[in-house]
GUDOKOL-292637 format. One record per residue: y, z, x of N, C-alpha, C, CB in turn; residue in one letter. Coordinates in steps of 0.1 Angstrom, whole numbers, plus 5000, padded with zeros to 4 digits. Glycine has a CB too. Example, Ala and Ser with C-alpha at 12.3 -4.5 7.8 and 13.67 -1.06 7.14 Angstrom:
{{4943; 5078; 5132}; {4955; 5078; 5123}; {4967; 5078; 5132}; {4955; 5090; 5113}; A}
{{4978; 5071; 5128}; {4989; 5071; 5137}; {5000; 5079; 5129}; {4994; 5057; 5141}; S}
***
This chain:
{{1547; 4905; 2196}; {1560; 4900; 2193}; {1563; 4888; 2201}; {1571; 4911; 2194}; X}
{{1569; 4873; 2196}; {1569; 4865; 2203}; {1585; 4866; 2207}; {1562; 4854; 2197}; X}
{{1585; 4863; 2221}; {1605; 4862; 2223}; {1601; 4844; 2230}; {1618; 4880; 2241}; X}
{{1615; 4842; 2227}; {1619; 4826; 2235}; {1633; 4834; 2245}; {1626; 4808; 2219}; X}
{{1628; 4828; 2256}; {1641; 4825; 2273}; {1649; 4813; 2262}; {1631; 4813; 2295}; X}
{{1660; 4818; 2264}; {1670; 4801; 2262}; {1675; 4797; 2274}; {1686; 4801; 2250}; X}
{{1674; 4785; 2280}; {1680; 4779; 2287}; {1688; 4770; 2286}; {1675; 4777; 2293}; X}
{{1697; 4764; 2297}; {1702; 4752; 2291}; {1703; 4743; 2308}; {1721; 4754; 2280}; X}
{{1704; 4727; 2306}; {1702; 4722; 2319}; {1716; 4717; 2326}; {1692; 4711; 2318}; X}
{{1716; 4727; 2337}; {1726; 4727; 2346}; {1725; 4713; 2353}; {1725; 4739; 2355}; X}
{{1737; 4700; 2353}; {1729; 4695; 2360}; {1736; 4689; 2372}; {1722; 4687; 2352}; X}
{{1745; 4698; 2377}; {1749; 4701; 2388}; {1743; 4707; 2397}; {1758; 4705; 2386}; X}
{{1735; 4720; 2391}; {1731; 4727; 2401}; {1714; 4722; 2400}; {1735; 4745; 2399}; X}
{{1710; 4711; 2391}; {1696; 4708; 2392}; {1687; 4719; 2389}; {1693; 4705; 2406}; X}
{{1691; 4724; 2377}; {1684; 4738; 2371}; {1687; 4742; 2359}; {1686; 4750; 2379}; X}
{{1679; 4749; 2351}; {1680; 4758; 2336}; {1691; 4769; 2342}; {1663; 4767; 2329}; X}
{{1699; 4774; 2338}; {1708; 4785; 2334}; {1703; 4794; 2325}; {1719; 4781; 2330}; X}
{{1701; 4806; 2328}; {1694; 4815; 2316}; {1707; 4818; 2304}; {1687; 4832; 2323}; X}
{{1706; 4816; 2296}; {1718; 4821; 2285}; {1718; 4832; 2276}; {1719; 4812; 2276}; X}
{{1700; 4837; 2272}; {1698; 4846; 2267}; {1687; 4846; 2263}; {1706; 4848; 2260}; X}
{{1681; 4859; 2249}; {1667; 4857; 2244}; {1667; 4863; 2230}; {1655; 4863; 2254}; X}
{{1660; 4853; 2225}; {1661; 4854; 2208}; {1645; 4860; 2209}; {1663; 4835; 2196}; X}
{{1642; 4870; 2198}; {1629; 4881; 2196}; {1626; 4874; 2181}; {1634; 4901; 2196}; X}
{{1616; 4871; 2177}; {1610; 4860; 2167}; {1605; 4878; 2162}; {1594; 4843; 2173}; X}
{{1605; 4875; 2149}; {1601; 4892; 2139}; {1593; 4885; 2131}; {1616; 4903; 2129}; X}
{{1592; 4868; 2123}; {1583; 4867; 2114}; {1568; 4860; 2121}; {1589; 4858; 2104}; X}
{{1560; 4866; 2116}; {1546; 4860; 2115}; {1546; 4846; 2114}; {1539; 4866; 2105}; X}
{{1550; 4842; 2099}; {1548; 4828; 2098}; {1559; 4821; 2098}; {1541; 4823; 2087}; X}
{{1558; 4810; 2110}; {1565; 4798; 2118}; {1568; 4788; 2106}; {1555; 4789; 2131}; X}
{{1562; 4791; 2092}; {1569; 4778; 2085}; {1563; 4769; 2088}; {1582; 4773; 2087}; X}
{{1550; 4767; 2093}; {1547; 4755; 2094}; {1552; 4746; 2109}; {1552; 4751; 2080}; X}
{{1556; 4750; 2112}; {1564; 4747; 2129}; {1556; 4752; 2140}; {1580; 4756; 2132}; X}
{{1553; 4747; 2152}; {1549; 4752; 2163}; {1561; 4763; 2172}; {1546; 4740; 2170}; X}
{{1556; 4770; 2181}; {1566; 4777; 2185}; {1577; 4775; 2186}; {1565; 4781; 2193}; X}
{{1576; 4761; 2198}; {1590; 4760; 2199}; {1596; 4748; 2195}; {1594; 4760; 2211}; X}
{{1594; 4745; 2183}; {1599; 4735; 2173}; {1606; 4749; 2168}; {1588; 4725; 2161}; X}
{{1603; 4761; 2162}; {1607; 4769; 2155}; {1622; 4777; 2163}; {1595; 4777; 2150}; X}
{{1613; 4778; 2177}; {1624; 4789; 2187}; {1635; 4779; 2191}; {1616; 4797; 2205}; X}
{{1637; 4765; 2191}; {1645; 4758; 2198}; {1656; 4752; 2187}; {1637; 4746; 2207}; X}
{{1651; 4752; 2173}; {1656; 4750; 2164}; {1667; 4764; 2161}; {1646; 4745; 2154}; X}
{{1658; 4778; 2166}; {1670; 4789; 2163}; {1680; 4793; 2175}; {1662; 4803; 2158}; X}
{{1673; 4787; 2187}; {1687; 4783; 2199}; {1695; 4779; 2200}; {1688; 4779; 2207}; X}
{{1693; 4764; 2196}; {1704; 4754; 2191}; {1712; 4761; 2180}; {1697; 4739; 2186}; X}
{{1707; 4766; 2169}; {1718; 4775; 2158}; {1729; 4783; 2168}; {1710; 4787; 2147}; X}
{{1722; 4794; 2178}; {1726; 4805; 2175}; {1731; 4799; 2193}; {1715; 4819; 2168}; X}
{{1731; 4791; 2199}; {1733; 4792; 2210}; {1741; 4775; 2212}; {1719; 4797; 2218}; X}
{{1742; 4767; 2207}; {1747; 4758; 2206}; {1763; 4758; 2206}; {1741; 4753; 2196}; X}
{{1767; 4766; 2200}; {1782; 4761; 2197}; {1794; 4767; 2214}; {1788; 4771; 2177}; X}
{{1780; 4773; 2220}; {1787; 4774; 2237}; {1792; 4760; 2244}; {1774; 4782; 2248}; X}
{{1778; 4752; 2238}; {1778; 4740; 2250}; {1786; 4731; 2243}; {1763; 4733; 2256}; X}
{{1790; 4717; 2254}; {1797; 4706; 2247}; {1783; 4696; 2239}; {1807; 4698; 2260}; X}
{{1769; 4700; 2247}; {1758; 4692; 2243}; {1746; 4698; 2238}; {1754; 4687; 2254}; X}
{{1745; 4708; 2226}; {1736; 4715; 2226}; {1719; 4711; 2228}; {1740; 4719; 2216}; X}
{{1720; 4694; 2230}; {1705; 4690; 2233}; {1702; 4694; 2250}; {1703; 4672; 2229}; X}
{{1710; 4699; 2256}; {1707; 4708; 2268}; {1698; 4713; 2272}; {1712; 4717; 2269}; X}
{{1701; 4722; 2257}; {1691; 4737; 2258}; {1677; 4735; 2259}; {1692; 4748; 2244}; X}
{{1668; 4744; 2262}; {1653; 4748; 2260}; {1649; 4758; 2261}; {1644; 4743; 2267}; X}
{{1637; 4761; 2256}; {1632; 4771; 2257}; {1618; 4777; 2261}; {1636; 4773; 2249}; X}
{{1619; 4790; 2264}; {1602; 4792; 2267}; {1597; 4803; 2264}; {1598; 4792; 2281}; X}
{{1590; 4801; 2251}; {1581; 4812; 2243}; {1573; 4820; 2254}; {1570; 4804; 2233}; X}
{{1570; 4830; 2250}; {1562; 4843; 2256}; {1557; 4853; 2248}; {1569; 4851; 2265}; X}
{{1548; 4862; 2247}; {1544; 4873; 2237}; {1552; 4884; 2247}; {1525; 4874; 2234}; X}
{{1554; 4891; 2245}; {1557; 4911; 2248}; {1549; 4916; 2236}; {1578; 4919; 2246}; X}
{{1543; 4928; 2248}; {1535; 4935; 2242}; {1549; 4951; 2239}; {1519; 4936; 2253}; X}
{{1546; 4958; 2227}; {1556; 4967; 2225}; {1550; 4981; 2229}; {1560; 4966; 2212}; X}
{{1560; 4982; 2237}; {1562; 4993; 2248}; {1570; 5002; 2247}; {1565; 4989; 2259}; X}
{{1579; 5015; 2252}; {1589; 5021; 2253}; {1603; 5012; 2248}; {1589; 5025; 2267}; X}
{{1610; 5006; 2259}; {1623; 4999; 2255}; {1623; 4988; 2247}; {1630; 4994; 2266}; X}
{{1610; 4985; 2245}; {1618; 4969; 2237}; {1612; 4976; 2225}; {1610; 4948; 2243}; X}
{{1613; 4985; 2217}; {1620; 4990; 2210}; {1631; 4983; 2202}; {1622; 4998; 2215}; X}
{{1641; 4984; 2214}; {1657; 4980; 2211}; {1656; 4967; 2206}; {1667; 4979; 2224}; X}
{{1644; 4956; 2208}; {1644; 4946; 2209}; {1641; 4941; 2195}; {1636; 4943; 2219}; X}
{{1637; 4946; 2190}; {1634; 4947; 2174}; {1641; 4944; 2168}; {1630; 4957; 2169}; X}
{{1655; 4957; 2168}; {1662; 4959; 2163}; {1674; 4947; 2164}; {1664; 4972; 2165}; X}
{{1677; 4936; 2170}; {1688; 4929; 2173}; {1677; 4915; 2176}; {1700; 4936; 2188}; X}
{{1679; 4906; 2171}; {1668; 4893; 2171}; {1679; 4882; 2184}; {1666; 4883; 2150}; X}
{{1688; 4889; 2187}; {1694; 4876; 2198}; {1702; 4887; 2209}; {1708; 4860; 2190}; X}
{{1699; 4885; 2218}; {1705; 4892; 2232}; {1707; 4882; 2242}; {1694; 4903; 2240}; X}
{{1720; 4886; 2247}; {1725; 4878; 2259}; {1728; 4882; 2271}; {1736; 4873; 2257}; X}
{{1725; 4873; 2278}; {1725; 4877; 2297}; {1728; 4886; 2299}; {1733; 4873; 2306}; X}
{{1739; 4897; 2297}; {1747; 4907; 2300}; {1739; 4921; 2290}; {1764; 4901; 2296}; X}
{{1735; 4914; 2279}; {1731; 4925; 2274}; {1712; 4929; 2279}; {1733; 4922; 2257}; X}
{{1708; 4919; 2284}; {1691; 4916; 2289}; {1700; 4926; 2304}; {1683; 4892; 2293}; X}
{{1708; 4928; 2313}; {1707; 4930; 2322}; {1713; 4947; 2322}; {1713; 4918; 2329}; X}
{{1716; 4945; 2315}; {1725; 4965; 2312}; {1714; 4971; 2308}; {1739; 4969; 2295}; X}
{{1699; 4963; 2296}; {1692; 4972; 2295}; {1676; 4976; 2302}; {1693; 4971; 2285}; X}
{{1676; 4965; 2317}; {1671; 4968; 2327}; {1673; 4980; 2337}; {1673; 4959; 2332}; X}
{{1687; 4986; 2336}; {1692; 4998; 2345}; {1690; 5010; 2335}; {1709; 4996; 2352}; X}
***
């Protein structure tokens, strides 16, 4: 399963801010590289927070499926608060 980190650039504090993480469920990208495909569904789904949504970025990763991310399946966008409740 591929997930994308969304970040966006802080640039006060000289850093990415984590914002959340979108869980990719299709096989085929459409013809798109990863993150032509993951940064195009960040900016949708994560854009209308910022005043700049060309901020954001992102960083693809595979998870292998395990016990909890299970959950992960089921919901294609999780945010900070929800990534950190289902650590404990």
């Amino acid at each position: 399963m591929l997930t994308y980190k969304v970040f966006y650039k802080n640039y006060e504090l000289k850093k990415g801010e984590f914002m959340g993480m979108l869980v990719e469920r299709r096989k085929d990208l459409r013809g798109k590289t990863q993150v032509e495909s993951g940064l195009r569904w960040a900016r949708l789904t994560f854009g209308r927070m910022l005043k700049d949504e060309r901020t954001i970025f992102i960083v693809p990763n595979d998870l292998k499926l395990e016990g909890d991310t299970q959950r992960l399946m089921e919901k294609g966008v999780l945010t900070k608060g929800e990534l950190s409740g289902m650590g404990k």
